[in-house]
N, C-alpha and C positions, 0 to 999 in steps of 0.2 A: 533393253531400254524401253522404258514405258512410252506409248504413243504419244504425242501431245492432244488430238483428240480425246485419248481416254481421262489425259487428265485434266480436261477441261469438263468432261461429262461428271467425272467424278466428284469435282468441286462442286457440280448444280446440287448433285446427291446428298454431300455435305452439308449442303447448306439448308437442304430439307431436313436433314438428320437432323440439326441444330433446334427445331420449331419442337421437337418432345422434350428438351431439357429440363427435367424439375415434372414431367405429365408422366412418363408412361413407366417409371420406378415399380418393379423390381427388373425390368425388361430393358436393354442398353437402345440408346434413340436413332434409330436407324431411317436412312433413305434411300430413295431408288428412282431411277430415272430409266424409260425404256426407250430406244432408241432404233429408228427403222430409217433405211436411205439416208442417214444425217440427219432428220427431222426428229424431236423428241414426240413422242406415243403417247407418254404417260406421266405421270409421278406421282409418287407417294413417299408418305414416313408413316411411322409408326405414331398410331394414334392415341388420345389418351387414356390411360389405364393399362396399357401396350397390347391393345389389340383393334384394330387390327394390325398387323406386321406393314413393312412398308411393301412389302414384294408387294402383297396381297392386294392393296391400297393403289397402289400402280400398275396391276394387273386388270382391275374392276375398269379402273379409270380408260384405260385404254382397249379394253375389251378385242373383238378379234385383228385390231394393229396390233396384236403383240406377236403374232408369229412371225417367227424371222426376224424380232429384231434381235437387239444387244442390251442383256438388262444391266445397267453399273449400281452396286449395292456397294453402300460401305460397312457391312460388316458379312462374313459369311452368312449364307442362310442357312436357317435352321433346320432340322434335320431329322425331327423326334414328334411325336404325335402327343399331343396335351387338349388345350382347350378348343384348337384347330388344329389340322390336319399341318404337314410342314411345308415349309416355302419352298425347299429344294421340289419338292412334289411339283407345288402348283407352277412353277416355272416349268418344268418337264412337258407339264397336261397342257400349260398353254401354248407352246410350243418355241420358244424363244432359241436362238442359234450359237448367242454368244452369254456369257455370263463373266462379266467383270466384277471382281470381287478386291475392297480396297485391304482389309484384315481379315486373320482367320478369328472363328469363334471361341474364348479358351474353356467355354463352356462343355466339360466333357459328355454331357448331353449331345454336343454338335463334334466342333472341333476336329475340323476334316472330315466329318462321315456329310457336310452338305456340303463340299468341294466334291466329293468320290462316288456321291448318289450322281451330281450331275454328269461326270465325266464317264461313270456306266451309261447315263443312256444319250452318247453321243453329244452331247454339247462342250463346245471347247469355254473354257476356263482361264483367263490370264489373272495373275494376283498381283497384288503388288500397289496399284495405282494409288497415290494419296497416303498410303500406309501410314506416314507417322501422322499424317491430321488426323485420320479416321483412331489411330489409336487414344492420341490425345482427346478426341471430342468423347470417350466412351471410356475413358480412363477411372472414373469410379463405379461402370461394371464392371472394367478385367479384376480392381483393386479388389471388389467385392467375392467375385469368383476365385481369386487365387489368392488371397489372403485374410478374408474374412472381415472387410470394413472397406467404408467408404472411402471416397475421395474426401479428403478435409480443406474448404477455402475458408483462410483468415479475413476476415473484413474490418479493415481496420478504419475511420474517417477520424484524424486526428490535424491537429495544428503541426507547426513545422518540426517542432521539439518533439511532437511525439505524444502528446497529454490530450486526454479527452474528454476533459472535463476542471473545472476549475478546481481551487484548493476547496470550496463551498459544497463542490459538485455539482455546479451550474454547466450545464453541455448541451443548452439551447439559444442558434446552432451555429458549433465550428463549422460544419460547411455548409455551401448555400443552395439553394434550391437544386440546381441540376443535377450537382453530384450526390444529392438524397435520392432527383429520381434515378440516375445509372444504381446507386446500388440497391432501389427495388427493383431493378432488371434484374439485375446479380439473385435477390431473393425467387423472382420468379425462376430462374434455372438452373435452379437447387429443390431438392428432393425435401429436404429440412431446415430447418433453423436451431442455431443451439444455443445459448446464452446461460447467464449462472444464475444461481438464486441471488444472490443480490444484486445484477442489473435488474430482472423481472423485475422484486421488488423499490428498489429506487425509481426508476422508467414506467412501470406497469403500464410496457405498451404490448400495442396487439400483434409486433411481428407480422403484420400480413403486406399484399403487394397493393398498395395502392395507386397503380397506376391508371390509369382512364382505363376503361375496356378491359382490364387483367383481373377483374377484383378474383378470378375463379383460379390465378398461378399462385395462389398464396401457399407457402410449406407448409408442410407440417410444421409446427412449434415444439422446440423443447428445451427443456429445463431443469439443468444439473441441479439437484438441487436434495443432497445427503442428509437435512434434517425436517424435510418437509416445510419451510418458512413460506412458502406459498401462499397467501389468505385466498379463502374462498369466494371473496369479493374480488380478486386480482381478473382485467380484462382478458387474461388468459382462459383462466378458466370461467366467465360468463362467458364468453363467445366458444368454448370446446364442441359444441352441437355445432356448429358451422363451422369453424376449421379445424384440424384434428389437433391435440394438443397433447402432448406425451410430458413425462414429468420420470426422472431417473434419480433413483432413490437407494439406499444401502440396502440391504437385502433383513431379513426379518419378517415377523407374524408373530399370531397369537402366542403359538405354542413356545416362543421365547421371552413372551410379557414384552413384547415390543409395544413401545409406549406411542408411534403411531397410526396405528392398526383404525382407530374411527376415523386419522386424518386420510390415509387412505381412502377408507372408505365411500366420505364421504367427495374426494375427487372421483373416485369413480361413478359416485353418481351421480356428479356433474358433468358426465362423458369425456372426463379426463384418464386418457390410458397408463397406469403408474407400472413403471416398469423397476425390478429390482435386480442392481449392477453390485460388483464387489467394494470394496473399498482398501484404499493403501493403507500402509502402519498407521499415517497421521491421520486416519479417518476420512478423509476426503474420496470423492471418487475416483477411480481410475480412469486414462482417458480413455486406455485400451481395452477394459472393461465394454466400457460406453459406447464405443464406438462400434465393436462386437457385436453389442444388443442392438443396436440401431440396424447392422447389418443383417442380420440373425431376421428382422420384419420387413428387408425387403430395402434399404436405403442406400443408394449409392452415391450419392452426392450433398454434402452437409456443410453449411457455413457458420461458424460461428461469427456472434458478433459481438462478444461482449461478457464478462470484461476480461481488466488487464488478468487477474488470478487463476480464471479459466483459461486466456490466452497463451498465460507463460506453461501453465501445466503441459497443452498440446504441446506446447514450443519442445519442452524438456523432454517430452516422450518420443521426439521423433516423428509426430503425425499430421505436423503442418505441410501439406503440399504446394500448398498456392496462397499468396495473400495478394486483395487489392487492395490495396492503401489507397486513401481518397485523404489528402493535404490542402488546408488551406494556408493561405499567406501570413499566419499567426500567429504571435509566439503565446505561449501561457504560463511559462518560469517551471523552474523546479519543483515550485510547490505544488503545481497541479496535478492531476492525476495518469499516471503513467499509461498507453496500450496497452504496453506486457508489462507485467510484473518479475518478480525478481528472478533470474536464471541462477544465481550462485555461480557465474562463472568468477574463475580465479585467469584465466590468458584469453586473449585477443582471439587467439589461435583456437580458442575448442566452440565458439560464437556459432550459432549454427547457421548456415550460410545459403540463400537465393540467389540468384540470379534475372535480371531486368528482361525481361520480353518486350515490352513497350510502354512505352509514357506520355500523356497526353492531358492539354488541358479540357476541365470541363466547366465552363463557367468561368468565375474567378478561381476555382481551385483546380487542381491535377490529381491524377488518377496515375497510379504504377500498378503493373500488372506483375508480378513476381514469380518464380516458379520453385520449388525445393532443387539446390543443386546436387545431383548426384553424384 
């Protein structure tokens, strides 16, 4: 049985892990807390850009308190020699007695060889503590590492039917002020942004986090968008030089008379990164494609927001993990414009199915937090 101690140490650690959400991508957001006599030493998480690591960060911090204590990580330490030297190391050299570790790393770089460096030189080792938060809070690195893409969160801010926008296409705003700022929270603790070409176009907004003091969590931006309808006036790409903005495209070049080969070009020299993904029979893109290449540079955590035709694609692929729906008190008929768009189901029964973790009002409207049911 887990301590009650450890897993109160290991909550604080979590909750530092939490502060790299959406900063230190291609690196999972780890914290650490070091602890001597009962007193906390140190803390750290993983910084942005993911270096420094958090051991490392709570090692500095606490400098020579740290011998003898108990360091609680929520993710194994790492184990391998890259742009610093590894954390299992620098734990050993600074002398620490206990090492609580809440999951292991599925990083086969680590992956028990930073449980097994410690336990050679004498440091005891308990695992366990927190295990499913810590898996849950870093669950689109494991996604990334053992299967080749992100985490996928839906975001959805629609009336109570379900439409986000009028039959006109007026969707200025279903919801009200608070629940726009929680879901630029949401944007700050995401790695990316995904949206289709025809919201860019309709919206042409700039996806970034505008929250007081955050303007620097903004995602990356990007933009399915299979026949390049992008204009080069679109806020997307005049602001690419300050925030990164990605653009995913059917694949082609010269040497096939591909007919957007200048449109390319000249997003690139708007410091727009055009990336070219496969496409289905119907020509549209794949989501699993998409999501590949997004992984494939490093992305572990991606929201889409927008729209229903992109939404229902994830939907049908199987690649929606988590949706927050943000509802307000109001209806907009049938005419309006749907979330998701069409599933083609024919039974009740094949609907693809979530499950409720919690719900909560925020303002005049409510926030559901959803999870894919396994």
């Amino acid at each position: 049985m887990t301590d009650a101690a450890d897993v109160a140490f290991m909550c604080s650690a979590l909750a530092l892990a939490r502060r790299g959400l959406g900063r230190v991508w291609p690196n999972p957001a780890v914290g650490c807390v070091l602890v001597r006599d009962g007193s906390v030493v140190g803390r750290g998480w993983t910084q942005p850009g993911g270096r420094p690591h958090a051991e490392t960060d709570a090692l500095a911090r606490a400098g020579a308190a740290a011998r003898g204590a108990t360091a609680f990580v929520t993710l194994e330490p790492c184990d391998h020699f890259g742009v610093t030297s590894p954390c299992s190391l620098a734990l050993i050299e600074a002398g620490v007695a206990r090492v609580v570790v809440a999951v292991e790393d599925p990083d086969p770089r680590v992956n028990g060889r930073g449980i097994a460096r410690l336990q050679a030189a004498g440091i005891e080792v308990s695992l366990g503590a927190c295990r499913e938060e810590a898996k849950a809070l870093n669950e689109g690195f494991f996604l990334r590492i053992t299967h080749g893409r992100p985490l996928v969160t839906l975001k959805l801010a629609t009336s109570l039917d379900g439409r986000i926008a009028t039959a006109t296409g007026d969707s200025k705003w279903i919801t009200g002020e608070r629940a726009r700022a929680a879901a630029h929270l949401l944007r700050a603790e995401h790695d990316a942004i995904l949206v289709g070409s025809g919201t860019a176009l309709a919206d042409d907004a700039a996806l970034t986090c505008r929250l007081p003091g955050m303007a620097d969590r903004s995602p990356v931006r990007v933009v399915a968008d299979g026949r390049l309808r992008i204009g080069l006036d679109a806020a997307l790409v005049r602001t690419a030089r300050a925030v990164p903005t990605w653009v995913l495209t059917t694949r082609g070049g010269v040497e096939s008379g591909d007919p957007h080969e200048a449109k390319r070009a000249a997003l690139m020299s708007a410091g727009v990164a055009v990336l070219e993904v496969v496409c289905g029979t119907d020509g549209r893109l794949e989501p699993g494609a998409m999501v590949a290449a997004l992984a494939a540079r490093g992305i572990t955590r991606l929201m889409i927001e927008g729209g229903g035709d992109l939404a229902a694609a994830f939907v049908r692929a199987g690649l929606v993990d988590h949706i927050a729906w943000f509802h307000a008190p109001k209806l907009l008929g049938g005419d309006a414009l749907p979330a998701v768009g069409g599933l083609s189901l024919q039974r009740v029964a094949d609907a693809p199915a979530f499950h409720l973790r919690w719900a909560e009002p925020v303002g005049k409207d409510s926030v559901a937090d959803l999870w894919r049911a396994n």
